[in-house]
N, C-alpha and C positions, 0 to 999 in steps of 0.2 A: 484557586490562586496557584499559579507557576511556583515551583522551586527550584532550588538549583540559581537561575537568573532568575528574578521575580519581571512581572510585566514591564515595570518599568525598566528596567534594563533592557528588556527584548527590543522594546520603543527605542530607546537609546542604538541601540543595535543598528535597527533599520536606518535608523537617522544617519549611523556613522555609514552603513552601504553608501546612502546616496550621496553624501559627500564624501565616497571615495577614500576611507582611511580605515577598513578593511579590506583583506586581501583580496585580489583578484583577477583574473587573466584578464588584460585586456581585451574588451570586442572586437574592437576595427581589425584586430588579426586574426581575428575568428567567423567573420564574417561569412566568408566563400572554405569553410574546412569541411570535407566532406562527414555524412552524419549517420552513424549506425541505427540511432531512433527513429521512426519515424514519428513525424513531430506535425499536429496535424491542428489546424485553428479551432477555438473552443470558445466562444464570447471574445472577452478581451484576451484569453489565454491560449496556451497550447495543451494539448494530451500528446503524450510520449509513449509510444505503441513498441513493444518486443522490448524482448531480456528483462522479462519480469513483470510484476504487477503494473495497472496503468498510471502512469503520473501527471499530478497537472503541475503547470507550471503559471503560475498567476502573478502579472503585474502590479505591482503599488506605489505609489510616490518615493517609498523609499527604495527602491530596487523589488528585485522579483523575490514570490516565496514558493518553494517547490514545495510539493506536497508526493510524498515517497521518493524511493533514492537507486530502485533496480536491486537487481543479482548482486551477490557479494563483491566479482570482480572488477564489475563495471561502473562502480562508484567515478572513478575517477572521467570516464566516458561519458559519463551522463553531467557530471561537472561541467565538463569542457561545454556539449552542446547544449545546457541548459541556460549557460554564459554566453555562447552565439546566438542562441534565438532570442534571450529578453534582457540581456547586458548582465551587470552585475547582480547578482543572489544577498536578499539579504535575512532569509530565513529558511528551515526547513520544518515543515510537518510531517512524522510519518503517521501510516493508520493503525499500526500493528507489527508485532514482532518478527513477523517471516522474513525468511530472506527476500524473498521475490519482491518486498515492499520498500526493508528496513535494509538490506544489507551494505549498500553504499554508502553506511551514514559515515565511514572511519574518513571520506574524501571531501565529508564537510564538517565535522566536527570540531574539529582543532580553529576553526575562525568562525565558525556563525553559531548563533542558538539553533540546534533541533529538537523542535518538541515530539512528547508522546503522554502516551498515558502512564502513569506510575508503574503499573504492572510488567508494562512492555523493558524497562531499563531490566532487571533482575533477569530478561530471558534473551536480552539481547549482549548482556555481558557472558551468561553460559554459551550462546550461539559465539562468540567472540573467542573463548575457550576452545571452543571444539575447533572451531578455522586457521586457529595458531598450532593447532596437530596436523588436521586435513593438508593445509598447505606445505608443511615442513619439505614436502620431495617432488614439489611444484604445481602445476596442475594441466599439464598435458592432453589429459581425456574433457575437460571442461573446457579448453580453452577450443578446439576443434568442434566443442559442439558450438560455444556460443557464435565460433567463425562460419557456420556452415554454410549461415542462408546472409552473411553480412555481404551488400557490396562489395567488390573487388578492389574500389578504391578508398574504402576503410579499413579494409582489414587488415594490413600492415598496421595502421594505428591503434587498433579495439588489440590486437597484439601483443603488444609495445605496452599499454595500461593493463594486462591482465599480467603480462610478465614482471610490472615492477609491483603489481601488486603482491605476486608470488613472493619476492623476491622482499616485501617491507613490513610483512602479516605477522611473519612470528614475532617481531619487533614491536609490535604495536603492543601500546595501555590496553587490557581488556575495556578499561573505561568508553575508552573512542570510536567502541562499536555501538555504544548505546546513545541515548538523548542527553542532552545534558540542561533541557530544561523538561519539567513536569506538571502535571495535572491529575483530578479524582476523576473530577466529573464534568470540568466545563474549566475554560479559560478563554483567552479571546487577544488575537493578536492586530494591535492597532500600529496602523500607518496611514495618519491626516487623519483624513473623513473616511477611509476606507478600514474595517473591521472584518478579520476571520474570525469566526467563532469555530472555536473545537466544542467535541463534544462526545462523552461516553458513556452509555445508556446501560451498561451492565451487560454479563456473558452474553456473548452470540456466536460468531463464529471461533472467538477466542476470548481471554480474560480481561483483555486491554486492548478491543475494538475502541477508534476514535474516527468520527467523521467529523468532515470538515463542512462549514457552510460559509457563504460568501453571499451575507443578502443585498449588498446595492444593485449585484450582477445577475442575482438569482441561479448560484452558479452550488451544483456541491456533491460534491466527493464523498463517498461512501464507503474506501476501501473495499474489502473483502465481504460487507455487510450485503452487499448484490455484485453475484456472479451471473452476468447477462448472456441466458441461451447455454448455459451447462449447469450440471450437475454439480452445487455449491461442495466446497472441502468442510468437511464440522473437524473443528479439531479439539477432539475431546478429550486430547491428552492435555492440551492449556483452559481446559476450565469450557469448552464449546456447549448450548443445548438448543435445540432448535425452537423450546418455550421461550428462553432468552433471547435469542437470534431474532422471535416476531417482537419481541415488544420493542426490541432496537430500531426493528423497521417500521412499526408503528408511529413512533417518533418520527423518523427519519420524514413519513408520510405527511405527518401534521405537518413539516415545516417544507413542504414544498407546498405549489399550485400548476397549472395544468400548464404554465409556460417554465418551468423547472428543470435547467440542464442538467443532469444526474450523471457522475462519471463515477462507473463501479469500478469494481477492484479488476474484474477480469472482463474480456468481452465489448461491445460500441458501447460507445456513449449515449446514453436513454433518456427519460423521465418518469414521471412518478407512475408512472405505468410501469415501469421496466422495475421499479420499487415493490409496487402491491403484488409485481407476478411472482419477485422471489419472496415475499410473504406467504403468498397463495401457493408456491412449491411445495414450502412444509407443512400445511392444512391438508393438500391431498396427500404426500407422504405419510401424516399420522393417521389419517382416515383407509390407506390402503393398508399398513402395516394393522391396525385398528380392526378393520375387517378379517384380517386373515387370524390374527389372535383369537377372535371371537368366533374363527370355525373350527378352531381345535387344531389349527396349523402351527407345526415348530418353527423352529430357527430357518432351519434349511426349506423349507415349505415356503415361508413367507417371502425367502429372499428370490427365490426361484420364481414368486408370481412375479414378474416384473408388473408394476402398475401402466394402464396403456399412455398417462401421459408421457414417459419416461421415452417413448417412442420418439417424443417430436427434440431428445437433446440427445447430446455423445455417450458414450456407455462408461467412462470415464467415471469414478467414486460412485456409481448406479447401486451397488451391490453393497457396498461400503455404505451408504446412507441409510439403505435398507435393515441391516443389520443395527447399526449405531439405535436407528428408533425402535425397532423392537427391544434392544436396551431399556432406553427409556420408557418404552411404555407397561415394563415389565412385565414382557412375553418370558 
């Protein structure tokens, strides 16, 4: 059950989207505005590709529900075009705490419910802390990187939204960085006939992983639970273990079938194949780390065999994984 808004409200919510008596940029002037994301068809929805995690954007009776929110800066730019591609917004899910997912939540929060998991509000209000320091003397070296590879006839605009975002951060409730609606373990966000089911299966890649499912569509989001074609992030500073991590995908696995749109947190858009392989990651990770334990190999030994699957992704957290599970396996 939701706190903060209980379901019924959230419902309420949606209702108040489609008749228009929550806030919102008009579409018809949004229509033709050029667009930093790219914004790419998904079932009935969109996937939001660059500056940050992947996002879906899903239509409902009551207006759209986005599901994560980008980079810290870009909240406000992904607003904009998540209101040109599918009209008015009438909810948000993030999957998890990180910036790259959660950080845009301050550009929707103050008018729509955004959910998460319980755990995620408490680390997205310290992330909220630290961004009201980080930005105090502007952000100059971010704002150049996020510009680098944008369009020429966006980037004046992505600009303009990182500048006021500079410019309205220290001001901000720490509150407004985080959800302000909740869940443990499961909730389920209705509009009509059409039902999102959230869902958090306990540690995995962090302490308030939440995946989302959409079964009329067979459509579902997995966050950061599948990193498709790299080297997944454990982050075991929020509670990550990669024993945790399978049984989440274990779940994750029962509830698709072999026509199952699956949109991970990083990487294309898959199915439950692109599921069982980042399963099957951490079975060979623990069996190579496993191995090398059992020949009387150290820290440095085992990190240094690289395992030959490791060959066919980027070298990216390679080492960093390596390490993390001879942790765990109590090398």
């Amino acid at each position: 059950m939701s706190k903060g808004i209980d379901r019924r409200q959230a419902t309420r919510l949606l209702v108040a989207a489609a008749a228009g008596t929550v806030a919102g940029t008009p579409t018809w002037a949004l229509g033709q505005a050029p667009r930093y994301f790219e914004w790419r068809p998904c079932g009935a929805g969109h996937v939001a590709i660059g500056g940050g995690g992947n996002a879906l954007l899903w239509p409902t009776p009551f207006g759209a529900v986005l599901i994560d929110t980008k980079i810290d800066a870009l909240g406000s730019t992904m607003r904009r075009e998540a209101e040109a591609v599918a009209g008015r917004l009438a909810a948000v899910i993030v999957t998890h705490h990180h910036s790259d997912h959660a950080g845009g939540i301050p550009a929707f929060s103050a008018d729509l419910p955004v959910h998460s998991q319980s755990r995620g509000v408490g680390r997205r209000v310290v992330a909220g802390r630290e961004l009201k320091e980080r930005f105090v003397g502007g952000v100059p070296d971010l704002m150049e990187r996020l510009l680098a590879d944008a369009p020429q006839r966006v980037a004046a605009l992505v600009r303009a939204d990182i500048q006021a975002y500079a410019r309205a951060v220290g001001r901000r409730d720490v509150q407004s960085f985080a959800a302000n609606v909740t869940f443990k373990f499961e909730d389920e966000l209705e509009a009509g006939d059409d039902v999102i089911q959230l869902r958090h299966s306990g540690r995995g890649h962090t302490d308030n992983d939440a995946w989302v499912r959409i079964p009329e569509a067979n459509v579902l989001h997995t966050g950061d639970l599948v990193f498709n074609g790299t080297h997944p992030f454990i982050d075991v500073d929020t509670g990550a273990t990669t024993s945790g991590w399978q049984r989440s995908l274990s779940e994750i696995i029962e509830a698709c079938d072999a026509d199952t749109i699956v949109v991970p947190g990083h990487g294309e858009v898959t199915d439950v194949e692109g599921v069982r392989a980042q399963w099957e990651y951490f079975e060979r990770l623990r069996e190579a780390v496993q191995a090398g334990i059992d020949a009387g190999r150290n820290r440095k030994e085992v990190i240094a065999a690289v395992p030959p699957f490791f060959a066919q992704l980027p070298e990216r957290h390679a080492a960093e994984n390596l390490d993390i599970v001879f942790d765990e396996l109590g090398g």
